[in-house]
Predicted model as a PDB file, atoms N, CA, C, CB and O in Angstrom, pLDDT in the B-factor column:
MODEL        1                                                                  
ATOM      1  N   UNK A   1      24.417   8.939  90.618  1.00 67.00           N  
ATOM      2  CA  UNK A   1      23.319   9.141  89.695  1.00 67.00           C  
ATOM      3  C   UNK A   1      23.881   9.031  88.278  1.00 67.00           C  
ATOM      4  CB  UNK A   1      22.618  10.524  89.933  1.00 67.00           C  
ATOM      5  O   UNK A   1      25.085   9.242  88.130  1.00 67.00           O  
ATOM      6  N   UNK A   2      23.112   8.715  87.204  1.00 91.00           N  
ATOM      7  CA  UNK A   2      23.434   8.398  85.987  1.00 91.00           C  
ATOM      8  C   UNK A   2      23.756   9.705  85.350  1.00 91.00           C  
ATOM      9  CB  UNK A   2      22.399   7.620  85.335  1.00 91.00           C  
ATOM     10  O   UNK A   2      22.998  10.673  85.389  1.00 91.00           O  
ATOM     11  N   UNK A   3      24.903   9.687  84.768  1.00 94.00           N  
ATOM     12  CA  UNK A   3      25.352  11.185  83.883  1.00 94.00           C  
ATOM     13  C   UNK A   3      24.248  11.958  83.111  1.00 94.00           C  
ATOM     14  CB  UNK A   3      26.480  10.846  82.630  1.00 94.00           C  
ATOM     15  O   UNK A   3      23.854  13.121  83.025  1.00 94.00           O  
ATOM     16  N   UNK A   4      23.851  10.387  82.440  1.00 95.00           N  
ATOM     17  CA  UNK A   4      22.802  10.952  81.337  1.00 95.00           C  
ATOM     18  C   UNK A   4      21.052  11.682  82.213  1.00 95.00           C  
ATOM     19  CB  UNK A   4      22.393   9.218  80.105  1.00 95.00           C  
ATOM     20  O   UNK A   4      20.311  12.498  81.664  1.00 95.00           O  
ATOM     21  N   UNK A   5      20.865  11.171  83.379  1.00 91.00           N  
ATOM     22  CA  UNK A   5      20.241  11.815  83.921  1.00 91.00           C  
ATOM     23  C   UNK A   5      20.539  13.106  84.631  1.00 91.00           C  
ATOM     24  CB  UNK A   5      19.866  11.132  84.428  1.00 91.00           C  
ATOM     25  O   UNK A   5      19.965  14.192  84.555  1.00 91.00           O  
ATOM     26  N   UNK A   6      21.551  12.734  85.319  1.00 91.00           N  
ATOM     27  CA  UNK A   6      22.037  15.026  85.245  1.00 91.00           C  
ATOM     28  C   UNK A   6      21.959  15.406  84.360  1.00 91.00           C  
ATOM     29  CB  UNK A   6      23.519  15.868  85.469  1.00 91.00           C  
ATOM     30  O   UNK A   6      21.290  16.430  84.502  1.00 91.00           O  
ATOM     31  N   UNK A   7      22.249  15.270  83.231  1.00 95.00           N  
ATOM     32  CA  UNK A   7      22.684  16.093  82.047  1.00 95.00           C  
ATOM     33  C   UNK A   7      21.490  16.850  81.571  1.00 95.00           C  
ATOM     34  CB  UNK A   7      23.283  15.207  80.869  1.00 95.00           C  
ATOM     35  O   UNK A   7      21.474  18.002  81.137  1.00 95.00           O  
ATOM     36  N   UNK A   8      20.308  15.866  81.747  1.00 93.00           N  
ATOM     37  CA  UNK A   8      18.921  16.162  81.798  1.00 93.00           C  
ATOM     38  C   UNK A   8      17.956  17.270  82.598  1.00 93.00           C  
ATOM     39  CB  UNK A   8      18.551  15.113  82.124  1.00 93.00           C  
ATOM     40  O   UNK A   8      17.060  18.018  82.205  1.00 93.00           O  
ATOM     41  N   UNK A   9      18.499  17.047  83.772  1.00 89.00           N  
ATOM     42  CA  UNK A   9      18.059  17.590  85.082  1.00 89.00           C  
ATOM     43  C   UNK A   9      18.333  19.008  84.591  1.00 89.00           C  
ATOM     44  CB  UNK A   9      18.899  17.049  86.540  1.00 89.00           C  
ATOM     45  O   UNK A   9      17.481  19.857  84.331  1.00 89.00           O  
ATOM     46  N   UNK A  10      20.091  19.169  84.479  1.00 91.00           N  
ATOM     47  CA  UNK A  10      21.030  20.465  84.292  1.00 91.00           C  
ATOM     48  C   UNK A  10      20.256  21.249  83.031  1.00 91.00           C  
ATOM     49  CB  UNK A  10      22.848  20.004  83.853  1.00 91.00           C  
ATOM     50  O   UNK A  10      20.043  22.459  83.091  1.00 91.00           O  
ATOM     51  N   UNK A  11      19.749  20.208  81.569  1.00 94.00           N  
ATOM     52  CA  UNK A  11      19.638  21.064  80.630  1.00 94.00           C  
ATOM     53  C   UNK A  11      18.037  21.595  81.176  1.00 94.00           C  
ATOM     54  CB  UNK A  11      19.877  20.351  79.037  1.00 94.00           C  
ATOM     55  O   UNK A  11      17.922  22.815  81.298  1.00 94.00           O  
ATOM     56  N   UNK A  12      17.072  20.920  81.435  1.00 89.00           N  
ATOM     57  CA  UNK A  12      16.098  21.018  81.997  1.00 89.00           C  
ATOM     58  C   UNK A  12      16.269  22.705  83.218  1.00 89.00           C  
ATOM     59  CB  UNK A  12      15.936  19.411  82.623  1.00 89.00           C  
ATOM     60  O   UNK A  12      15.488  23.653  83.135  1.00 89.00           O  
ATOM     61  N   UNK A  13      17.168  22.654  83.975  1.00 87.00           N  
ATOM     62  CA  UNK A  13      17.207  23.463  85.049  1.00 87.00           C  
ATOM     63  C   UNK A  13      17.409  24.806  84.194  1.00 87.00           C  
ATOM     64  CB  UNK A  13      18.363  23.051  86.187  1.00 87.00           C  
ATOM     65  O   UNK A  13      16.767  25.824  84.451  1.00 87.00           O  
ATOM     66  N   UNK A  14      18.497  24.719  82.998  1.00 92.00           N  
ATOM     67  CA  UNK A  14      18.910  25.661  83.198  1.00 92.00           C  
ATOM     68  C   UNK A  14      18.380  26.533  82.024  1.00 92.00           C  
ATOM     69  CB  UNK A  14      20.177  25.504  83.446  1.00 92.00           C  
ATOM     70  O   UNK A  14      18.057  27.710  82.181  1.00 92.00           O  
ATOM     71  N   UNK A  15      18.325  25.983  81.031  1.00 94.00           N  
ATOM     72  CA  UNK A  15      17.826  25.776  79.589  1.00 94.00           C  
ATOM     73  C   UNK A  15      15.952  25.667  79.401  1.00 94.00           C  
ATOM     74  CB  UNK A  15      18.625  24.197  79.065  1.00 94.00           C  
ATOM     75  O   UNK A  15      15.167  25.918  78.487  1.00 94.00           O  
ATOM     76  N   UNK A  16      15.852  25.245  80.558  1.00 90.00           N  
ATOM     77  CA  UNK A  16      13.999  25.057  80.407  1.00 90.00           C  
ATOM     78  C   UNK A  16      13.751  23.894  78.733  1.00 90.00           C  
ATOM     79  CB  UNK A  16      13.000  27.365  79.999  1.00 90.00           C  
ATOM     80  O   UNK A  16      12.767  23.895  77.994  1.00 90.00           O  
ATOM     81  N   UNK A  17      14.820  23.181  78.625  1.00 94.00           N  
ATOM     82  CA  UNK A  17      14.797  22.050  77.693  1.00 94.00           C  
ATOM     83  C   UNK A  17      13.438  21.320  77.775  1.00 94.00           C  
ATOM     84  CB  UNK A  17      15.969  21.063  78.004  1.00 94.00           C  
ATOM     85  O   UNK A  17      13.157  21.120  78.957  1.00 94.00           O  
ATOM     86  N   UNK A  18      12.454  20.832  76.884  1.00 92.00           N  
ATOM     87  CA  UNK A  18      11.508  20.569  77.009  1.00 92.00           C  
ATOM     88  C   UNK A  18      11.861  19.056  76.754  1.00 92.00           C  
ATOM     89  CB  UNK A  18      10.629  21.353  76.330  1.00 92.00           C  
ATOM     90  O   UNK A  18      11.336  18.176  77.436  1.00 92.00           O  
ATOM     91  N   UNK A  19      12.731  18.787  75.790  1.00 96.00           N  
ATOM     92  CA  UNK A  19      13.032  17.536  75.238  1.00 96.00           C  
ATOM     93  C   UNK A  19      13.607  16.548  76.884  1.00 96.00           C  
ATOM     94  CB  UNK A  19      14.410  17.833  73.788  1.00 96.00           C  
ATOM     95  O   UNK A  19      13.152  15.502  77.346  1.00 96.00           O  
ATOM     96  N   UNK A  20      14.963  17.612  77.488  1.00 94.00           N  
ATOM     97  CA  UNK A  20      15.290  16.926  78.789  1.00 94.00           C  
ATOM     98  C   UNK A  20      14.202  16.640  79.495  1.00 94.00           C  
ATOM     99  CB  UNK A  20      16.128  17.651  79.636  1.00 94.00           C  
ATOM    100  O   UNK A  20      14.212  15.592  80.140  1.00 94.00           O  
ATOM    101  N   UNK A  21      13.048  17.486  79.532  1.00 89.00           N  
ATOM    102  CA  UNK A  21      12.255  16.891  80.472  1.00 89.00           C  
ATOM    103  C   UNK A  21      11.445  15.995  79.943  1.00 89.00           C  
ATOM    104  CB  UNK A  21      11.569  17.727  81.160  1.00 89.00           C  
ATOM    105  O   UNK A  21      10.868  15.281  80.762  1.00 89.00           O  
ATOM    106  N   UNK A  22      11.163  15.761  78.523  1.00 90.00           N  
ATOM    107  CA  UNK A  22      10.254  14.282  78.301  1.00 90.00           C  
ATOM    108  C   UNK A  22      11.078  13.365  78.260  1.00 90.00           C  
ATOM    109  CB  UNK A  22       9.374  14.066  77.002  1.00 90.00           C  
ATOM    110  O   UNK A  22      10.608  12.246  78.060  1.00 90.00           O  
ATOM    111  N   UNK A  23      12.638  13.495  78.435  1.00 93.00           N  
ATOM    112  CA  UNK A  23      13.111  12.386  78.509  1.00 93.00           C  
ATOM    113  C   UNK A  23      13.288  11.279  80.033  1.00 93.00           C  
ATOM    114  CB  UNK A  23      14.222  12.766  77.916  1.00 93.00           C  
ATOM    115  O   UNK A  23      13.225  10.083  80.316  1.00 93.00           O  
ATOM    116  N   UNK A  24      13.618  13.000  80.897  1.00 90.00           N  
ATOM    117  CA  UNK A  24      13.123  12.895  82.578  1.00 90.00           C  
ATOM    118  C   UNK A  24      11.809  11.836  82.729  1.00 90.00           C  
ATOM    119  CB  UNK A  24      12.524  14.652  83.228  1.00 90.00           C  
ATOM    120  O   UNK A  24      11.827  10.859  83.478  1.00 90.00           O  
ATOM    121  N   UNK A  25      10.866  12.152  82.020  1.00 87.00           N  
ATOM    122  CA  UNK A  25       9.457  11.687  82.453  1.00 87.00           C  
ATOM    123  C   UNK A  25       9.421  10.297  82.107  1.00 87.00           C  
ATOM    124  CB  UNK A  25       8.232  12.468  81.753  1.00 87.00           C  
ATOM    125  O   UNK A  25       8.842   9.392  82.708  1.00 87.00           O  
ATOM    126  N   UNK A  26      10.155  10.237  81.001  1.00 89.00           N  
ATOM    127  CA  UNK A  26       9.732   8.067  80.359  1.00 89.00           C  
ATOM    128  C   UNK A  26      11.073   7.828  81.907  1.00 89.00           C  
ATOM    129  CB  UNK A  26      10.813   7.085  77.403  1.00 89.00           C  
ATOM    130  O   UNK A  26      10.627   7.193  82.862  1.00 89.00           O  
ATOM    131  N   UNK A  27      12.114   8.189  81.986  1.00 90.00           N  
ATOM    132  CA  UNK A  27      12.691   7.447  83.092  1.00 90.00           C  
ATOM    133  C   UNK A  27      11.873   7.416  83.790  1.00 90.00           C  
ATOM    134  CB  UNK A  27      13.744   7.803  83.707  1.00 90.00           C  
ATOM    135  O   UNK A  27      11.455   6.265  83.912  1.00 90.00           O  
ATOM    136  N   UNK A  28      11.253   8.268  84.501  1.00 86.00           N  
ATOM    137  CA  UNK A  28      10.826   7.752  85.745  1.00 86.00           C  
ATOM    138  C   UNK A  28       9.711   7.357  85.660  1.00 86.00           C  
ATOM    139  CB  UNK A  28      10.875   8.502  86.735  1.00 86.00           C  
ATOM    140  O   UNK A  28       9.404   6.842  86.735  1.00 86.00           O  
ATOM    141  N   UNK A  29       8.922   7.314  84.958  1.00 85.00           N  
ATOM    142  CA  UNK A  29       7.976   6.616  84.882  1.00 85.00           C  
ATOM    143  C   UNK A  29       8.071   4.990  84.977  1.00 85.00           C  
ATOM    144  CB  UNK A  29       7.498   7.050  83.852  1.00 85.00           C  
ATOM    145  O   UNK A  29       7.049   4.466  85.422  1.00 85.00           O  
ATOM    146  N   UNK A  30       9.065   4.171  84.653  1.00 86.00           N  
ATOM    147  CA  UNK A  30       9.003   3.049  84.887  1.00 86.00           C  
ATOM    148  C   UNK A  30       9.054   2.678  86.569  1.00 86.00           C  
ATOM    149  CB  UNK A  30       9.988   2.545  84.063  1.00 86.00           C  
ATOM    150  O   UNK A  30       8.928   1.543  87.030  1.00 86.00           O  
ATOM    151  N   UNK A  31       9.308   4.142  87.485  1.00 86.00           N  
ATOM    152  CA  UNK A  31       9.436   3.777  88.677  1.00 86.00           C  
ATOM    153  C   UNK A  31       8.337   4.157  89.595  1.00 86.00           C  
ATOM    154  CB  UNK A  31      10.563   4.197  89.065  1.00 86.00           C  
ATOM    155  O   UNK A  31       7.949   3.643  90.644  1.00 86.00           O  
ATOM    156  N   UNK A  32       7.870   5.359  88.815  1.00 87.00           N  
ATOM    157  CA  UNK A  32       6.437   6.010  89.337  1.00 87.00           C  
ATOM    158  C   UNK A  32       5.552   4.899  89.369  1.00 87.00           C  
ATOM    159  CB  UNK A  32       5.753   7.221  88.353  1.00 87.00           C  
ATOM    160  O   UNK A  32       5.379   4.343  90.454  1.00 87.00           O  
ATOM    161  N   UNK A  33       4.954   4.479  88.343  1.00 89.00           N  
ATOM    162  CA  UNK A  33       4.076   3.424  87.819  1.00 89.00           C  
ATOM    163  C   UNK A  33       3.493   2.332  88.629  1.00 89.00           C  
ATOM    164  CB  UNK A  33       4.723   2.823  86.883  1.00 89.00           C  
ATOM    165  O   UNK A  33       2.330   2.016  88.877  1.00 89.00           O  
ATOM    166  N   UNK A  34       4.994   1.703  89.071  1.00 92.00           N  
ATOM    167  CA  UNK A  34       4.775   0.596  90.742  1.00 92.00           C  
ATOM    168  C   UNK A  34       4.228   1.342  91.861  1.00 92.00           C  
ATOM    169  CB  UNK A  34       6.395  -0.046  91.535  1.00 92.00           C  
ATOM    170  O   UNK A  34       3.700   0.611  92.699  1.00 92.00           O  
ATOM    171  N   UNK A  35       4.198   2.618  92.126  1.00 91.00           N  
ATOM    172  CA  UNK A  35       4.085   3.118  93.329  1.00 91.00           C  
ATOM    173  C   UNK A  35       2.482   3.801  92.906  1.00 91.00           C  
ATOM    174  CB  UNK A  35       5.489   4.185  93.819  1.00 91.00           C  
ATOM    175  O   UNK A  35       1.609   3.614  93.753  1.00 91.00           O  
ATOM    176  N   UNK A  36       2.225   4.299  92.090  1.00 91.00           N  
ATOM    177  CA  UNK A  36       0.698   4.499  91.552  1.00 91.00           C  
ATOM    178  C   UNK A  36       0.063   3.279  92.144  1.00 91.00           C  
ATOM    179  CB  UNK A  36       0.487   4.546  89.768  1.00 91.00           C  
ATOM    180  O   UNK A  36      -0.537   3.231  93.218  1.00 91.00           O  
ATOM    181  N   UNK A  37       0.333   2.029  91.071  1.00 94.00           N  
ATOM    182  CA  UNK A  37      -0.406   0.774  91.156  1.00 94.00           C  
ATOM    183  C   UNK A  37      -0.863   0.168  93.073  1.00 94.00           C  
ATOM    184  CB  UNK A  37       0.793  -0.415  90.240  1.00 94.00           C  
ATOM    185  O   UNK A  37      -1.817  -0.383  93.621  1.00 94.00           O  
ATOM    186  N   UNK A  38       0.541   0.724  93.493  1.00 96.00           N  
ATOM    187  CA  UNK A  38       0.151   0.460  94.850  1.00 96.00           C  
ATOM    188  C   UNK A  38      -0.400   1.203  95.530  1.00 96.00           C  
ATOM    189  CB  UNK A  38       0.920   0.189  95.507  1.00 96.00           C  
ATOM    190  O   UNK A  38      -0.760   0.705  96.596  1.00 96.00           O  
ATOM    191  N   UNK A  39      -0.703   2.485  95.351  1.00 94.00           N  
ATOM    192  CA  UNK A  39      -1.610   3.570  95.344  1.00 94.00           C  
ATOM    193  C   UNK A  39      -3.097   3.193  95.609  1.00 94.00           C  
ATOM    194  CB  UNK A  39      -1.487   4.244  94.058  1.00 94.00           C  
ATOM    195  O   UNK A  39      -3.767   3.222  96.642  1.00 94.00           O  
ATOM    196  N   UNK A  40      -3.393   2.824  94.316  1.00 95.00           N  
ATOM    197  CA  UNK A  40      -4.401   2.484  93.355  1.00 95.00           C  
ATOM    198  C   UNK A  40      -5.468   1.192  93.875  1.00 95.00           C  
ATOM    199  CB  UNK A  40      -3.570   2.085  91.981  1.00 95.00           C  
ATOM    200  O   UNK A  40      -6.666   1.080  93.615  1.00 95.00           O  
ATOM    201  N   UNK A  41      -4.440   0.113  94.841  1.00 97.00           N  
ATOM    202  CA  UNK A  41      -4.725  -0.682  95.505  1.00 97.00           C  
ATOM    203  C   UNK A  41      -5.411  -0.171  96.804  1.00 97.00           C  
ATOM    204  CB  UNK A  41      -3.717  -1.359  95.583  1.00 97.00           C  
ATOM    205  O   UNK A  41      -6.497  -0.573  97.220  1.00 97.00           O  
ATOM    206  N   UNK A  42      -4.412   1.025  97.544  1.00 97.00           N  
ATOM    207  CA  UNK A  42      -4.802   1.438  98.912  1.00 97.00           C  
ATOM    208  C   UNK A  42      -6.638   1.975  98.577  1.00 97.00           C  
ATOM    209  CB  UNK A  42      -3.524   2.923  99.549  1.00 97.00           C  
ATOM    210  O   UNK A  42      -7.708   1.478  98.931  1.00 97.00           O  
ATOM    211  N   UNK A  43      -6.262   3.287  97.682  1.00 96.00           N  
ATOM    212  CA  UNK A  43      -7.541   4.172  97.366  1.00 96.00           C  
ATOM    213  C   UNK A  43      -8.263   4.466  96.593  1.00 96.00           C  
ATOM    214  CB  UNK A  43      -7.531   4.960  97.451  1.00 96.00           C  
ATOM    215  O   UNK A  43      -8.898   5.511  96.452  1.00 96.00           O  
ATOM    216  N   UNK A  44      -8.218   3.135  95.743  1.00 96.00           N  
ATOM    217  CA  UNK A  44      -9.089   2.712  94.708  1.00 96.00           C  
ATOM    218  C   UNK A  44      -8.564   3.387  93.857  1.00 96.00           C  
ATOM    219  CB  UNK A  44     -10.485   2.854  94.794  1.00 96.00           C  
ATOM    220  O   UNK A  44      -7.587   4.136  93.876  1.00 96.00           O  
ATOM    221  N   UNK A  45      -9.458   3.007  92.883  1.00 96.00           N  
ATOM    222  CA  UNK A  45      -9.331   2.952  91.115  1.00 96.00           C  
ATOM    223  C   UNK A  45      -9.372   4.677  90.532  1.00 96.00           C  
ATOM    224  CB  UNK A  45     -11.032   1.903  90.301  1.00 96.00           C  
ATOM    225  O   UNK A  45      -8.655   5.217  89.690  1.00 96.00           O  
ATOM    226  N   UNK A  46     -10.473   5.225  91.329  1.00 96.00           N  
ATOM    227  CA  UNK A  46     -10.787   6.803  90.511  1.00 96.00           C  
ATOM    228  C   UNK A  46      -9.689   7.332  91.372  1.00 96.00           C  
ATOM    229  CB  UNK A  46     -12.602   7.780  90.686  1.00 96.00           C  
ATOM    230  O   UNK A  46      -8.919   7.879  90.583  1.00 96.00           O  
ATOM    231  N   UNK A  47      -9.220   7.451  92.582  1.00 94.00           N  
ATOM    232  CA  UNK A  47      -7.937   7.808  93.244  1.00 94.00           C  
ATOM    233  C   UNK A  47      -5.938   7.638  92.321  1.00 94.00           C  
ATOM    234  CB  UNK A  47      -8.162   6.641  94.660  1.00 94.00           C  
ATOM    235  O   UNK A  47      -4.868   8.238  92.223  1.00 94.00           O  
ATOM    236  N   UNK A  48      -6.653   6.371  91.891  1.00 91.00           N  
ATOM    237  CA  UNK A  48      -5.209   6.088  90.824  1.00 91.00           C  
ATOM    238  C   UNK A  48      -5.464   6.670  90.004  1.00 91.00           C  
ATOM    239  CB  UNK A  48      -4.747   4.763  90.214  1.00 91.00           C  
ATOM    240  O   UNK A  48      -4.590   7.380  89.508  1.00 91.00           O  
ATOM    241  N   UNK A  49      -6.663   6.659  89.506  1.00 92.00           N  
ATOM    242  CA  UNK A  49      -6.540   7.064  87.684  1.00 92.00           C  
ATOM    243  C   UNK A  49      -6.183   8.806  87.928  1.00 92.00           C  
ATOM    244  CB  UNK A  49      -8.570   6.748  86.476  1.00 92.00           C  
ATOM    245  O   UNK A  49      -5.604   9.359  86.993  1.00 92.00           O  
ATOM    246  N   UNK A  50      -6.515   9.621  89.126  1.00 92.00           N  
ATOM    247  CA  UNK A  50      -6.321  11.160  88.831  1.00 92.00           C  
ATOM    248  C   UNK A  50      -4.984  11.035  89.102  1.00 92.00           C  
ATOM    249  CB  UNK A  50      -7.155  12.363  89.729  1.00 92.00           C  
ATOM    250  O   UNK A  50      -4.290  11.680  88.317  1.00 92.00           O  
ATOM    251  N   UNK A  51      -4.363  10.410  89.968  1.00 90.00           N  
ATOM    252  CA  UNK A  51      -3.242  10.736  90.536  1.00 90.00           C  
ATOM    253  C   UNK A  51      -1.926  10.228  88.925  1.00 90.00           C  
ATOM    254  CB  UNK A  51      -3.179   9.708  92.313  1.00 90.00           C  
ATOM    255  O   UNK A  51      -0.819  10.751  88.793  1.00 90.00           O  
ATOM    256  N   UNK A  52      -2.343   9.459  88.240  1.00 87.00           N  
ATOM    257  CA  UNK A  52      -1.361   9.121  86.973  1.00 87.00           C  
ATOM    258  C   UNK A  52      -1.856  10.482  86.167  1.00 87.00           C  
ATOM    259  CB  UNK A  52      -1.700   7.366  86.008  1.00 87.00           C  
ATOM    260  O   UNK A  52      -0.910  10.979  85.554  1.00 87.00           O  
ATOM    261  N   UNK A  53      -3.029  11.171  86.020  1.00 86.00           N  
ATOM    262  CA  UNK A  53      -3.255  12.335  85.522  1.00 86.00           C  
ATOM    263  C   UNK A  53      -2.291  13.420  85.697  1.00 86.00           C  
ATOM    264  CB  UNK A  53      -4.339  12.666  85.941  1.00 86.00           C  
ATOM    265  O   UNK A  53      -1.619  13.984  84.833  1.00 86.00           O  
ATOM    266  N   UNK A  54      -2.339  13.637  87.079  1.00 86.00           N  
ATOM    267  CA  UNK A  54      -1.282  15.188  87.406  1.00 86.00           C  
ATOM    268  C   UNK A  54      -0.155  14.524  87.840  1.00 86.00           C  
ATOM    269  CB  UNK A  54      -1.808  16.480  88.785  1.00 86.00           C  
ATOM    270  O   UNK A  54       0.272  15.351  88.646  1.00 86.00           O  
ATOM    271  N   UNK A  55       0.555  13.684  87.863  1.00 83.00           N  
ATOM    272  CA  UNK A  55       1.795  13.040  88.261  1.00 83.00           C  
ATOM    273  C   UNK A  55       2.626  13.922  87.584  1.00 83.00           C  
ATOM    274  CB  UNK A  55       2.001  11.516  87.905  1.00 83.00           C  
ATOM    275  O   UNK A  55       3.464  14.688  88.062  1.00 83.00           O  
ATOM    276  N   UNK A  56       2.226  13.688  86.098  1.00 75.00           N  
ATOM    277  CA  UNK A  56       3.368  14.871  85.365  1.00 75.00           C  
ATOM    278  C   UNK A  56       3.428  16.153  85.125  1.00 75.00           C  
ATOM    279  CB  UNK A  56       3.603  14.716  84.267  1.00 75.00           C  
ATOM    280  O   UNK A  56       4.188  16.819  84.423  1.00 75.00           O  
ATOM    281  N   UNK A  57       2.012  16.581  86.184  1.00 77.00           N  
ATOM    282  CA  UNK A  57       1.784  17.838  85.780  1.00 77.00           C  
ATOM    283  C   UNK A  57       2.670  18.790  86.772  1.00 77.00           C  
ATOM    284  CB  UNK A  57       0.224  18.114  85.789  1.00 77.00           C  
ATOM    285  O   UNK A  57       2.819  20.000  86.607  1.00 77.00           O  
ATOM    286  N   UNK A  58       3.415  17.753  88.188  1.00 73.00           N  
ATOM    287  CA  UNK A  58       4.041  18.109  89.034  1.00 73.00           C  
ATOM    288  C   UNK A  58       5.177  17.579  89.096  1.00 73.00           C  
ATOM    289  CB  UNK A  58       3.509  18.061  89.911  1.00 73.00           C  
ATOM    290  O   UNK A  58       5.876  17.478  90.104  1.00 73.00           O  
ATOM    291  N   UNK A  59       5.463  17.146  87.819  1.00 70.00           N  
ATOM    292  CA  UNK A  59       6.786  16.397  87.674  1.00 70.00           C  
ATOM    293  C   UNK A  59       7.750  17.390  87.168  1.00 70.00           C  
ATOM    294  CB  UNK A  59       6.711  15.125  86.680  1.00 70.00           C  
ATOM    295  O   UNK A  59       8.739  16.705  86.907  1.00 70.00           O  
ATOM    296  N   UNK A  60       8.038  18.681  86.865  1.00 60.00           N  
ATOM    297  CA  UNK A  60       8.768  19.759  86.951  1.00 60.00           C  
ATOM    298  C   UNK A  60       9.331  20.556  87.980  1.00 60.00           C  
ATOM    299  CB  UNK A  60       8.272  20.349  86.457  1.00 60.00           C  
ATOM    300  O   UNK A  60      10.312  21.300  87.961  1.00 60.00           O  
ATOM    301  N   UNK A  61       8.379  20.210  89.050  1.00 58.00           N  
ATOM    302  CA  UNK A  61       8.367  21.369  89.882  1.00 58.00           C  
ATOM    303  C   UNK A  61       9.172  20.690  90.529  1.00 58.00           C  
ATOM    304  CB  UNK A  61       7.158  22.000  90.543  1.00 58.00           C  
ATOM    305  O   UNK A  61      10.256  21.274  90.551  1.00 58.00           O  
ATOM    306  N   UNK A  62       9.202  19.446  91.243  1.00 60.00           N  
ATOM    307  CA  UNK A  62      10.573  18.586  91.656  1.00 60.00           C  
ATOM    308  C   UNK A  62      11.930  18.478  91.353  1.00 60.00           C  
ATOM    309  CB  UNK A  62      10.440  17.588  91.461  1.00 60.00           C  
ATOM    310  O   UNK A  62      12.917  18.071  91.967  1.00 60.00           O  
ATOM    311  N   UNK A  63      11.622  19.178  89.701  1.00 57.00           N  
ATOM    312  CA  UNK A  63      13.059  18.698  89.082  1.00 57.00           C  
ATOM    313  C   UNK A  63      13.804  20.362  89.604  1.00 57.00           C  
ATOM    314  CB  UNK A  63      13.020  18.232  86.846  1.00 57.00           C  
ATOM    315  O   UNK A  63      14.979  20.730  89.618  1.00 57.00           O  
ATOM    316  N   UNK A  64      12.840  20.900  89.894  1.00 55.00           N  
ATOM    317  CA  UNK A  64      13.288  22.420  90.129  1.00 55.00           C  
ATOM    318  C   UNK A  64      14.181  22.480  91.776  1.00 55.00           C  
ATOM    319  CB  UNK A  64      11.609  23.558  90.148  1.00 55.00           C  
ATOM    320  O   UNK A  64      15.160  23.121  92.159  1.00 55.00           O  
ATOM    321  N   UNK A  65      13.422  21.639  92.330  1.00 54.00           N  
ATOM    322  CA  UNK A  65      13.822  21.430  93.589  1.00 54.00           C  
ATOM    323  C   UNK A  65      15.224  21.034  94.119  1.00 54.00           C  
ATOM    324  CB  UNK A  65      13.066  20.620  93.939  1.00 54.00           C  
ATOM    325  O   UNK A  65      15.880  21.515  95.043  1.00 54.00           O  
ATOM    326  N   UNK A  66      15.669  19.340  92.698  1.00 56.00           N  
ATOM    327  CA  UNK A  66      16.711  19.348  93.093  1.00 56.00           C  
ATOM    328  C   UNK A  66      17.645  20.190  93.037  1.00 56.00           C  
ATOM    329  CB  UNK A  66      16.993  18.648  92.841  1.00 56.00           C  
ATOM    330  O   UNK A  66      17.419  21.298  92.550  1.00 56.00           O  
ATOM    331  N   UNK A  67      19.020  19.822  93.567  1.00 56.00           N  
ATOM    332  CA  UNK A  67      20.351  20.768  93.226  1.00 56.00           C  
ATOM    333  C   UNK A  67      21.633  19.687  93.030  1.00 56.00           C  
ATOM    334  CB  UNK A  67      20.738  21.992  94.683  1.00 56.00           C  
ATOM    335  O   UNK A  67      22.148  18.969  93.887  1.00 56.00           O  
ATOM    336  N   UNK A  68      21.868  19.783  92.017  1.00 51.00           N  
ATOM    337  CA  UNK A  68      22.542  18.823  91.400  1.00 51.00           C  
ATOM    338  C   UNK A  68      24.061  18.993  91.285  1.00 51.00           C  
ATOM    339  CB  UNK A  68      21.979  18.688  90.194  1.00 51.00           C  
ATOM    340  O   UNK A  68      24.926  18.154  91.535  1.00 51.00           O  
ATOM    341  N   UNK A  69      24.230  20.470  90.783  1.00 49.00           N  
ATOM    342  CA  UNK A  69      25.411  21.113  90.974  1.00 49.00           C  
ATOM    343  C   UNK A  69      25.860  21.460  92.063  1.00 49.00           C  
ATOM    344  CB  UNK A  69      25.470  21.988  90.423  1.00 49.00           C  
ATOM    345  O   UNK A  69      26.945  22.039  92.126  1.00 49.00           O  
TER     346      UNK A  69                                                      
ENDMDL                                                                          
END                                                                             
């Protein structure tokens, strides 16, 4: 995994860094995004559009999950 993304994760985990985690969120978002769109295809349009809504609203609680150290 990329340093600069632990480093993120760690300040995020430990620190409750707000900055690590908007930086967390533009990464992955370039990877989320494809998997929405194909989403979006399966269960239509109002199905994509909520699910890009709370994507990030549950995008913490994951980062809590991992264990990095």
């Amino acid at each position: 995994m990329n340093e600069q993304i632990i480093d993120w994760i760690i300040r995020f985990q430990r620190d409750k860094d707000i900055e690590a985690l908007a930086h967390l969120k533009d990464y992955c978002f370039t990877m989320i995004e494809p998997l929405i769109e194909e989403f979006t295809e399966k269960h239509g349009e109002e199905a994509g559009q909520l699910l890009r809504l709370k994507w990030d609203k549950r995008f913490y609680f994951i980062l809590f999950l991992q264990n990095i150290r």
